[in-house]
MIDOSE-1310 file (N, C-alpha, C; in nm, 2 decimals, decimal comma, always signed):
residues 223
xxxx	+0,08/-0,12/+0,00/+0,00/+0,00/+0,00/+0,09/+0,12/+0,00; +0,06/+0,21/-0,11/+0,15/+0,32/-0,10/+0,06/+0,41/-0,03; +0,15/+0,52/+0,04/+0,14/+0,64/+0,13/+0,08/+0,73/+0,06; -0,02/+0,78/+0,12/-0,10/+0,88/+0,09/-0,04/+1,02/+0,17
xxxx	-0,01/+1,11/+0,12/+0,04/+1,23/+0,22/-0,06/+1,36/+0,23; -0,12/+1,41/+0,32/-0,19/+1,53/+0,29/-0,05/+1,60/+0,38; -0,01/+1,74/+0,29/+0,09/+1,82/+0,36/-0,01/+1,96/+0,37; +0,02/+1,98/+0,49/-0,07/+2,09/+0,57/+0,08/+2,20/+0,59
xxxx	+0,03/+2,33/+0,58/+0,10/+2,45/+0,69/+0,09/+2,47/+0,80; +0,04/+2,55/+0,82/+0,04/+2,58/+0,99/-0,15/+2,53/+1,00; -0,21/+2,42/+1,14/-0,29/+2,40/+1,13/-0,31/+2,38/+1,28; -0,38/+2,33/+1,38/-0,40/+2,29/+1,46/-0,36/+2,21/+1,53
xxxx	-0,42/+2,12/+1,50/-0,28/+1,94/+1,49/-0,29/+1,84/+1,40; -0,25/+1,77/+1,41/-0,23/+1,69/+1,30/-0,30/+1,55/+1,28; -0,33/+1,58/+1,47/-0,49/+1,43/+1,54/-0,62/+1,48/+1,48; -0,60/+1,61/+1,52/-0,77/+1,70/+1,47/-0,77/+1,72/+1,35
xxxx	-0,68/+1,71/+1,27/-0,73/+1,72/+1,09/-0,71/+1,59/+1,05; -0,63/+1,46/+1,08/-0,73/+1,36/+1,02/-0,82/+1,30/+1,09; -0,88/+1,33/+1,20/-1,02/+1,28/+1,26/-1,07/+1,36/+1,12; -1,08/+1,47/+1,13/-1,16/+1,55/+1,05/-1,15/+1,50/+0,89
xxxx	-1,09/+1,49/+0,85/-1,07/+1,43/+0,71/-1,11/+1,27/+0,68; -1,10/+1,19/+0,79/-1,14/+1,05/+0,85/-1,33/+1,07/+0,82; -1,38/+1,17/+0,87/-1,53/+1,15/+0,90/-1,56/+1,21/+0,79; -1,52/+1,28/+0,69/-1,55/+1,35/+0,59/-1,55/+1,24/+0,47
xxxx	-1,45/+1,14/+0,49/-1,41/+1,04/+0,40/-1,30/+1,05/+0,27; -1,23/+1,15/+0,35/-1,11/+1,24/+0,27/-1,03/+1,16/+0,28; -0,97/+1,05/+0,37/-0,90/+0,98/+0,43/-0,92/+0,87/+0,49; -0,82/+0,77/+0,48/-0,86/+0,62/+0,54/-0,71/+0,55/+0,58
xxxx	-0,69/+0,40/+0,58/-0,58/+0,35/+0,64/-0,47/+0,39/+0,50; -0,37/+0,41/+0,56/-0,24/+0,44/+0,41/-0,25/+0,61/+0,39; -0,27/+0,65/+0,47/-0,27/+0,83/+0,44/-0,21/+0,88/+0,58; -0,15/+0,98/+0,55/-0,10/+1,06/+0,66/-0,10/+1,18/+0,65
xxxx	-0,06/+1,29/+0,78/-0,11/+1,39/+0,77/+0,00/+1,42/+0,81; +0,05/+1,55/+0,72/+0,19/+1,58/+0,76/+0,15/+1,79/+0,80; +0,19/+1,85/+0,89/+0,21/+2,01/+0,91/+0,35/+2,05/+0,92; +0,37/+2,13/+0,86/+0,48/+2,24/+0,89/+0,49/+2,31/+1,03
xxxx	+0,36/+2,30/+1,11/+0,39/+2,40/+1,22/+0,30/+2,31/+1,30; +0,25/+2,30/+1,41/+0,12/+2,30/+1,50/+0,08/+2,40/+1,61; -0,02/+2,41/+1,61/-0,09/+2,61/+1,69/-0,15/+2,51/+1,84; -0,17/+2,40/+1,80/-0,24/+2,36/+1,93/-0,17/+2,17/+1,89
xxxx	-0,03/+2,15/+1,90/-0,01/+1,97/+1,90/-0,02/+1,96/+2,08; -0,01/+1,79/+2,06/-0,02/+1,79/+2,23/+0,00/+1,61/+2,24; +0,01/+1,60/+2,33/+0,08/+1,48/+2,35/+0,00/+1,36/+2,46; +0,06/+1,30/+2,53/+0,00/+1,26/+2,62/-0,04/+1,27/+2,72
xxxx	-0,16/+1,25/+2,79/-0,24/+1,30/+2,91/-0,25/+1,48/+2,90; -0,25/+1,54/+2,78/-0,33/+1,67/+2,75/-0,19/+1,77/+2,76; -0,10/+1,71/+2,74/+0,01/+1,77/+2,76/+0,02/+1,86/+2,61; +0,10/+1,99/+2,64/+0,13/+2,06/+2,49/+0,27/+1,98/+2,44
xxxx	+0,27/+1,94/+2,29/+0,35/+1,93/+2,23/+0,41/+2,09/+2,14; +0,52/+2,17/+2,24/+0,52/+2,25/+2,15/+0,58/+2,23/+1,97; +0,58/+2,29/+1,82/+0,59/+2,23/+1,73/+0,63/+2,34/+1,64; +0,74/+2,38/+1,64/+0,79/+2,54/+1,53/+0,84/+2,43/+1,44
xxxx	+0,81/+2,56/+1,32/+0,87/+2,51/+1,17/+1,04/+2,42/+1,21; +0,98/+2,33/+1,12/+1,10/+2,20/+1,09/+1,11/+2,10/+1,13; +1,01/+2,06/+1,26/+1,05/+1,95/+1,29/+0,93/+1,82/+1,19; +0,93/+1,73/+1,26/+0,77/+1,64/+1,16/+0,68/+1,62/+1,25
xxxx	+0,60/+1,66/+1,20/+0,43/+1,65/+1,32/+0,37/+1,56/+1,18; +0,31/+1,46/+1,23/+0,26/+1,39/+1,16/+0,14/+1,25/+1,20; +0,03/+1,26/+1,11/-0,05/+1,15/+1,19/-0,10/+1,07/+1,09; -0,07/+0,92/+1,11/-0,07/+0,81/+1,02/-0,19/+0,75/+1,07
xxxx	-0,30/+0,72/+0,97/-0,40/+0,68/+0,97/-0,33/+0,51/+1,00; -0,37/+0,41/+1,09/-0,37/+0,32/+1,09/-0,50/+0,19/+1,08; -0,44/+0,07/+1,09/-0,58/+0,00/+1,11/-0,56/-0,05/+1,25; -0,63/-0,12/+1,31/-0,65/-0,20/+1,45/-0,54/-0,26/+1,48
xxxx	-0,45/-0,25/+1,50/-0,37/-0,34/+1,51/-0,33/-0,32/+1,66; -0,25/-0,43/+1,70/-0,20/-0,47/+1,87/-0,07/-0,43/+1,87; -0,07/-0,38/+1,97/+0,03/-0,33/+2,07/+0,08/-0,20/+1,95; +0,00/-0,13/+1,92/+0,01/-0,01/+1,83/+0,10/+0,12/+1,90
xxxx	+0,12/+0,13/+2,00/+0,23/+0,26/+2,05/+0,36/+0,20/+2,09; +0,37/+0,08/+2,12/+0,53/+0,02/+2,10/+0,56/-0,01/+1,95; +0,48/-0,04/+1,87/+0,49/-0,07/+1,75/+0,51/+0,09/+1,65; +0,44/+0,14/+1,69/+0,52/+0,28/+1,57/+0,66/+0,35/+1,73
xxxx	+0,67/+0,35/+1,85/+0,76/+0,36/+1,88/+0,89/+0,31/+1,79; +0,89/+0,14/+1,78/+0,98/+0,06/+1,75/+1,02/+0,11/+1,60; +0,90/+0,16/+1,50/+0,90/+0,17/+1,34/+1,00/+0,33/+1,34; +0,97/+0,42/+1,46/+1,01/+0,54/+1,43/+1,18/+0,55/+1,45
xxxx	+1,20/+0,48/+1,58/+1,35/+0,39/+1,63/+1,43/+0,34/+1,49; +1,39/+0,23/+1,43/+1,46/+0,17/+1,32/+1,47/+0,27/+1,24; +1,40/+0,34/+1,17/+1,34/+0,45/+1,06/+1,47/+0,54/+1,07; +1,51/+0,58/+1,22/+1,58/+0,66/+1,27/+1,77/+0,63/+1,22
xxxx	+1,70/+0,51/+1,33/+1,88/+0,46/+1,28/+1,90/+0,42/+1,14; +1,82/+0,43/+0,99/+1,87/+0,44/+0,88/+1,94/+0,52/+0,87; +1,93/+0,66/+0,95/+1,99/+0,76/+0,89/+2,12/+0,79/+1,00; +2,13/+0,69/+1,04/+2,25/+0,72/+1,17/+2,22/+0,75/+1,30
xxxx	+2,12/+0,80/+1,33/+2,05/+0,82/+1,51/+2,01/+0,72/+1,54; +2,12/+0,73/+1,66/+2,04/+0,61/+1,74/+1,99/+0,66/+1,86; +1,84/+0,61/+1,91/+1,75/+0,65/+1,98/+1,72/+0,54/+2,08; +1,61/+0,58/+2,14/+1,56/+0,43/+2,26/+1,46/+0,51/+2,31
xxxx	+1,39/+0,40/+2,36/+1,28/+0,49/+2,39/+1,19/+0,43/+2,54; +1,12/+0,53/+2,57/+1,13/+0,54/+2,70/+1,00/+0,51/+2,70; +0,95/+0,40/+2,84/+0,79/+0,32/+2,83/+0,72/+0,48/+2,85; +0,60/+0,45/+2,74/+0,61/+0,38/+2,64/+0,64/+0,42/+2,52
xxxx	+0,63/+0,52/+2,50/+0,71/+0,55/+2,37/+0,75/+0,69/+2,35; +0,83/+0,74/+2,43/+0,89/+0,86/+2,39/+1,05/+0,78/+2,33; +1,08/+0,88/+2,27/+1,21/+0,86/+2,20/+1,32/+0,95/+2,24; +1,46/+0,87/+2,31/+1,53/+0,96/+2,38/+1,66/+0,93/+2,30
xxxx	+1,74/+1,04/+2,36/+1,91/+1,03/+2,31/+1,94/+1,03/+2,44; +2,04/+0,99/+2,51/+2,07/+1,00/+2,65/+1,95/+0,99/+2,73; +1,96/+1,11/+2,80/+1,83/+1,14/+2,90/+1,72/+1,22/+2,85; +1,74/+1,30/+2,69/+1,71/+1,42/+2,67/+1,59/+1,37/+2,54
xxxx	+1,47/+1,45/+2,53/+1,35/+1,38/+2,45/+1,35/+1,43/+2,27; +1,39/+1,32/+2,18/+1,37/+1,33/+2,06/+1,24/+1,35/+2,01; +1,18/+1,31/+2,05/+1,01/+1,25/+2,00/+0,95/+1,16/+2,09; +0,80/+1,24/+2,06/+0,68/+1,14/+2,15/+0,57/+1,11/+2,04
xxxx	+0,49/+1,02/+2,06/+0,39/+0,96/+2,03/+0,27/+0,98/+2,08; +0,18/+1,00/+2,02/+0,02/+0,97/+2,10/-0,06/+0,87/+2,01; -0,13/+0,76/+2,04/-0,23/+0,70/+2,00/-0,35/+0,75/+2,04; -0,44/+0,74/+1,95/-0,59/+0,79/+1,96/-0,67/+0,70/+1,87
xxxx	-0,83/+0,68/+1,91/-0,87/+0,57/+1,81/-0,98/+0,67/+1,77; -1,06/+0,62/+1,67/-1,16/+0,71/+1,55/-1,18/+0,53/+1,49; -1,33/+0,57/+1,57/-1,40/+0,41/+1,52/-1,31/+0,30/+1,50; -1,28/+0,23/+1,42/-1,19/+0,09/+1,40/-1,05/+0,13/+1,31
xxxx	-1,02/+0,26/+1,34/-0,87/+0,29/+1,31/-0,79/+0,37/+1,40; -0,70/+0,38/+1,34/-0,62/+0,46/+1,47/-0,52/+0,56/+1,42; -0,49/+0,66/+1,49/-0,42/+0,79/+1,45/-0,31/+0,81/+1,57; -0,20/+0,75/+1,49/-0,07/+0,73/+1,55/-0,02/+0,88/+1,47
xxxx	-0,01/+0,93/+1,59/+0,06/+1,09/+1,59/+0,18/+1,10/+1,64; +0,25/+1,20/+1,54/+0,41/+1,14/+1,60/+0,49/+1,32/+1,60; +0,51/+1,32/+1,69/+0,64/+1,51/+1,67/+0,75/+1,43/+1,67; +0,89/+1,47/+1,61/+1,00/+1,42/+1,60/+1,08/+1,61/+1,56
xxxx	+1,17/+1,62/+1,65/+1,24/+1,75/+1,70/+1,37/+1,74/+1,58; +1,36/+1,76/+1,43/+1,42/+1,74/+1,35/+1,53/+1,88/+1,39; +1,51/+2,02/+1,33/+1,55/+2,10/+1,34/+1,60/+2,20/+1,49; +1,51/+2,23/+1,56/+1,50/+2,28/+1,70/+1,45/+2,17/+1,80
xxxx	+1,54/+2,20/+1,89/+1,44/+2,17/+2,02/+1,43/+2,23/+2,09; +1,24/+2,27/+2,15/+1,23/+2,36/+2,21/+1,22/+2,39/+2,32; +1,29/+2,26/+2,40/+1,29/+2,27/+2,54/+1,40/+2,23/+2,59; +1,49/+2,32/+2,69/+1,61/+2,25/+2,79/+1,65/+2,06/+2,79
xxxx	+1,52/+2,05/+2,78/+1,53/+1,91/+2,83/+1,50/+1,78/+2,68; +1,49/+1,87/+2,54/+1,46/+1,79/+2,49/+1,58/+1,82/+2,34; +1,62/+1,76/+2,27/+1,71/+1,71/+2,17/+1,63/+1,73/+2,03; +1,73/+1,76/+1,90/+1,72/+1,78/+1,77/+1,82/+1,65/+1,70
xxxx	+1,80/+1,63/+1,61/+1,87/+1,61/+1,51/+1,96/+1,64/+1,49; +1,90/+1,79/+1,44/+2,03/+1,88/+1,39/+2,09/+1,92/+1,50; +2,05/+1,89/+1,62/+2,22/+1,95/+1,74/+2,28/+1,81/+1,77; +2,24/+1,74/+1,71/+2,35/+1,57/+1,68/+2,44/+1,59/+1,56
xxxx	+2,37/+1,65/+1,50/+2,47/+1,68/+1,35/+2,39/+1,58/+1,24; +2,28/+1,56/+1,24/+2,24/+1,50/+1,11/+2,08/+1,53/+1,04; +2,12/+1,58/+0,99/+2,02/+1,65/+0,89/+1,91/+1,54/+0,82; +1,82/+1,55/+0,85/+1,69/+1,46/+0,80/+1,53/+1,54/+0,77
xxxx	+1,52/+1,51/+0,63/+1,37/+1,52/+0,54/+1,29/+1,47/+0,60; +1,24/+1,52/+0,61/+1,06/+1,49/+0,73/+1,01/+1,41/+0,65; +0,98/+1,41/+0,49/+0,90/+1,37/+0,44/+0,93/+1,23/+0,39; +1,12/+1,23/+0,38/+1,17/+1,11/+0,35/+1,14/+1,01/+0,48
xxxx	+1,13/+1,09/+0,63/+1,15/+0,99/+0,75/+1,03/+0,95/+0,77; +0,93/+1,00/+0,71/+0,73/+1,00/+0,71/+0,76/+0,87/+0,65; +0,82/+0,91/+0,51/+0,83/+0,73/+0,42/+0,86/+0,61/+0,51; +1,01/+0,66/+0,54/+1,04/+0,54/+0,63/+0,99/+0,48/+0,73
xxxx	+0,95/+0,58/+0,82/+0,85/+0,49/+0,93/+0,74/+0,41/+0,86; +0,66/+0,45/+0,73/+0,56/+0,40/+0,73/+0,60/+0,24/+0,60; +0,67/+0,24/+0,57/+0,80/+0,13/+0,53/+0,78/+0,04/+0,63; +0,87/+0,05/+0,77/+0,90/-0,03/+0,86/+0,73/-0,07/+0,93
xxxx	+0,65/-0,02/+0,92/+0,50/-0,04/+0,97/+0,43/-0,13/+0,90; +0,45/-0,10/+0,73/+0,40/-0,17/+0,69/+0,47/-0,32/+0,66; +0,58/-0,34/+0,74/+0,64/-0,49/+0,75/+0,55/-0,58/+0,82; +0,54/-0,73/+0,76/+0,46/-0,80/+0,82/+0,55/-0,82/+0,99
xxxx	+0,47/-0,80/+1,11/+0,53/-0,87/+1,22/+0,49/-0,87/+1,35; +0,45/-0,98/+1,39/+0,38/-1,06/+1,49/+0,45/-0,98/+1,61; +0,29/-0,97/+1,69/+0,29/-0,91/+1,85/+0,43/-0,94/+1,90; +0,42/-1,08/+1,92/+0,59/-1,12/+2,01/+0,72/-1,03/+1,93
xxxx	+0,69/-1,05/+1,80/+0,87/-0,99/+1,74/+0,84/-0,82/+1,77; +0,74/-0,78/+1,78/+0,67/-0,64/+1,83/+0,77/-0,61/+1,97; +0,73/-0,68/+2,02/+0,75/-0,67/+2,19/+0,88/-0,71/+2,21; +0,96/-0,82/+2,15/+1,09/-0,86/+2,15/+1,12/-0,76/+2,12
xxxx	+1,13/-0,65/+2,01/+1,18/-0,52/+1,92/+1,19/-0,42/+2,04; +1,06/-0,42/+2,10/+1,07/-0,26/+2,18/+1,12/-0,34/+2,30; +1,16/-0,49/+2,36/+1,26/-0,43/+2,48/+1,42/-0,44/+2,47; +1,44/-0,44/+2,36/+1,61/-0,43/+2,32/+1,64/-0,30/+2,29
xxxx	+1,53/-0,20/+2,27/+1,54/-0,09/+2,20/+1,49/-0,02/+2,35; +1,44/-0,05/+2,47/+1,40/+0,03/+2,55/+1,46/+0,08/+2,65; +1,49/+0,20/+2,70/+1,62/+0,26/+2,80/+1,54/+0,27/+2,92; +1,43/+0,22/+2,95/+1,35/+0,22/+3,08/+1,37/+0,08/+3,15
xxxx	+1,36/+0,00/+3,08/+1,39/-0,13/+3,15/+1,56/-0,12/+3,24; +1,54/-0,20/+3,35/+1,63/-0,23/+3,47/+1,67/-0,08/+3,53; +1,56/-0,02/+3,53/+1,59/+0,18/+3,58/+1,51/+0,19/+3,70; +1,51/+0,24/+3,79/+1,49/+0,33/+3,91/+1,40/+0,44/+3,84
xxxx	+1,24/+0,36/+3,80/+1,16/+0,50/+3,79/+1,02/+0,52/+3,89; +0,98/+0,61/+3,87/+0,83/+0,67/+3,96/+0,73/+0,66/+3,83; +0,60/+0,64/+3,87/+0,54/+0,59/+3,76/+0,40/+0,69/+3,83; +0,33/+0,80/+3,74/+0,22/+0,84/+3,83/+0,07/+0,76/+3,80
xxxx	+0,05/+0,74/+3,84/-0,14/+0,63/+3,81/-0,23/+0,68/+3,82; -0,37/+0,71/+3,77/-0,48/+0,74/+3,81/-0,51/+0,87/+3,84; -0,56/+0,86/+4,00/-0,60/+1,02/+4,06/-0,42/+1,08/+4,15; -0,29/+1,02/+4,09/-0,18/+1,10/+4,15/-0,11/+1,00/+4,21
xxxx	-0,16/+0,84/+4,25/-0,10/+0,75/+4,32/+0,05/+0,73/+4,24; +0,18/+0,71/+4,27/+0,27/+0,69/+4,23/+0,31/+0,55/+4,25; +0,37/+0,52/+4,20/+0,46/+0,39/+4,22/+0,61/+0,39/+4,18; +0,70/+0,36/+4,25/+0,86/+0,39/+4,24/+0,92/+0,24/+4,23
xxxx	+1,04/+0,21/+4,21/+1,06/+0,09/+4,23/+1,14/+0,07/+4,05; +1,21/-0,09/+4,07/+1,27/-0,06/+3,95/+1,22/-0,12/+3,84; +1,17/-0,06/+3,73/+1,14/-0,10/+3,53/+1,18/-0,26/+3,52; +1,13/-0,37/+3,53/+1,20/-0,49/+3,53/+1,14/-0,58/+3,36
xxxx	+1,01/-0,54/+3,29/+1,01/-0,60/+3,19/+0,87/-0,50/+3,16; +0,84/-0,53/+3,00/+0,69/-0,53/+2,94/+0,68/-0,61/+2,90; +0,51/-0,64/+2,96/+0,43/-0,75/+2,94/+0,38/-0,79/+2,80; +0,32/-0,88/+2,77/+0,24/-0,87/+2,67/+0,14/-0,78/+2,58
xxxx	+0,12/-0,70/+2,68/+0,00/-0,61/+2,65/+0,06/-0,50/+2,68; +0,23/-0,45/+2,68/+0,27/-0,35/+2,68/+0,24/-0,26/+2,80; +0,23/-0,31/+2,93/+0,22/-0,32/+3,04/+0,37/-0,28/+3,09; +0,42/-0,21/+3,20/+0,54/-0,19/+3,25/+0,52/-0,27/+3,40
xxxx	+0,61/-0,32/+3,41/+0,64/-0,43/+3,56/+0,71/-0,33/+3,61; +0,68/-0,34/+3,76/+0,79/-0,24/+3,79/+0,80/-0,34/+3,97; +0,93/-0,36/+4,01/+0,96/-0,43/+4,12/+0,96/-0,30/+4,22; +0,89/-0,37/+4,34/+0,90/-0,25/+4,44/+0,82/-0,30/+4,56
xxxx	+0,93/-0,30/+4,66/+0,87/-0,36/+4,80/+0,87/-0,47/+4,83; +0,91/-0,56/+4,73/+0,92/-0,69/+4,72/+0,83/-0,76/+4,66; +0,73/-0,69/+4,58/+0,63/-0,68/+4,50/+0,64/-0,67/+4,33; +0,60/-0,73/+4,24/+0,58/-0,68/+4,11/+0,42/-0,60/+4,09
xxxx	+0,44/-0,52/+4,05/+0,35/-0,41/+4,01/+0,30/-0,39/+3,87; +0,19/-0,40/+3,82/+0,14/-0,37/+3,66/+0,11/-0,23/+3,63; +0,17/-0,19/+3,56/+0,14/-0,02/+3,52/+0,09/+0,00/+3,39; -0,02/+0,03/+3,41/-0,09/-0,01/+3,24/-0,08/+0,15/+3,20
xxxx	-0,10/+0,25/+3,26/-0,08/+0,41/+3,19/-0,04/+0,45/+3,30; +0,01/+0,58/+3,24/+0,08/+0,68/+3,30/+0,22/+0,76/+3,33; +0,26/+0,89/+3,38/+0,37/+0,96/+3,29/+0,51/+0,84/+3,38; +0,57/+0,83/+3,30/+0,69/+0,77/+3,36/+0,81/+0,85/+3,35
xxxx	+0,89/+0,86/+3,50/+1,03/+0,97/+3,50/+1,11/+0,82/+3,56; +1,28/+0,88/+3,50/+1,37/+0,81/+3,50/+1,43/+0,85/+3,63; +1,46/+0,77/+3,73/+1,48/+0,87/+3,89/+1,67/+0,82/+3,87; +1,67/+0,75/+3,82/+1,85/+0,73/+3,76/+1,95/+0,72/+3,69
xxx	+2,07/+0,74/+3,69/+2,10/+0,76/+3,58/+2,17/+0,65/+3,45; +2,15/+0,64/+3,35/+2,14/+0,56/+3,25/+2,27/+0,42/+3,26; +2,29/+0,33/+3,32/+2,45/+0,25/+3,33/+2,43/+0,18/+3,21
């Protein structure tokens, strides 16, 4: 299936115009939505993604598929290292260089497909704490790395090689993190595997713990 691209300017985000192009029937599985800018992107748990000219804001119409935010995590990872970055990514799917944040992900569903939305900090990054490309030294086409992620997605490959992929590629496992849950409950303790269902185990107290959402901080530093 070849890529469908709608390329937008400066727009809203890039979830809210293919929902909107989705219900119109402008769009379906094999299209993406690419902007130059976003006025309102945002990320997980309602967080702002800030998004100035250059980096790739983008949202790939998907179909149903399982374990879909480790899975375009792992597609954007490989995509990455074609071009010489190597990344890892943090449960569940931010994308880090060291400690410092390349790109995040949000999943969102629209009836029986899904809108895997992705910022990747090509040119600037606009926060202390988060990394470019270009301050790595390597220059990358939004539109070529749009291709490539959606390349490695569209490879045939089963849940397990899914899940095998993202924990070789993951800098959260055997880490000292805090995990927030729910109405603020935390849980600390250390990253010991993901489950099947993309679940984070986290040892603590002498206990294993299932952490199915929520923001995850790295409380140590990377060995």
């Amino acid at each position: 299936m070849k890529l469908v691209v709608h390329r937008l300017g400066a727009i809203d985000s890039t979830q809210d115009e293919a929902r909107r192009l989705l219900r119109r029937g402008e769009a379906e599985v094999g299209h993406v939505v690419l902007a130059d800018e976003q006025e309102s992107g945002r990320g997980r748990f309602g967080r702002t993604w800030i998004s100035p000219r250059g980096g790739l804001y983008a949202t790939f119409v998907l179909p149903g598929i399982g374990l879909a935010s480790l899975r375009v995590g792992v597609a954007t990872v490989r995509a990455l290292a074609e071009v010489g970055l190597d990344a890892k990514l943090k449960w569940p799917n931010d994308l880090l260089v060291g400690e410092r944040k390349l790109a995040g992900i949000l999943i969102e569903r629209e009836g029986d497909r899904l809108l895997a939305g992705l910022g990747v900090n090509l040119r600037d990054a606009p926060l202390s704490t988060a990394i470019s490309a270009a301050a790595l030294g390597i220059t990358i086409d939004r539109d070529d790395l749009a291709a490539s992620i959606w390349a490695v997605l569209r490879q045939a490959e089963s849940e397990a090689e899914t899940l095998k992929a993202y924990r070789a590629r993951c800098a959260t496992l055997g880490r000292r993190v805090r995990v927030v849950q729910g109405e603020g409950d935390a849980v600390k303790g250390v990253a010991i595997d993901v489950d099947e269902e993309g679940r984070l185990l986290v040892e603590a107290a002498g206990r294993t713990i299932t952490v199915s959402s929520g923001p995850c901080e790295h409380l140590d530093e990377q060995g």
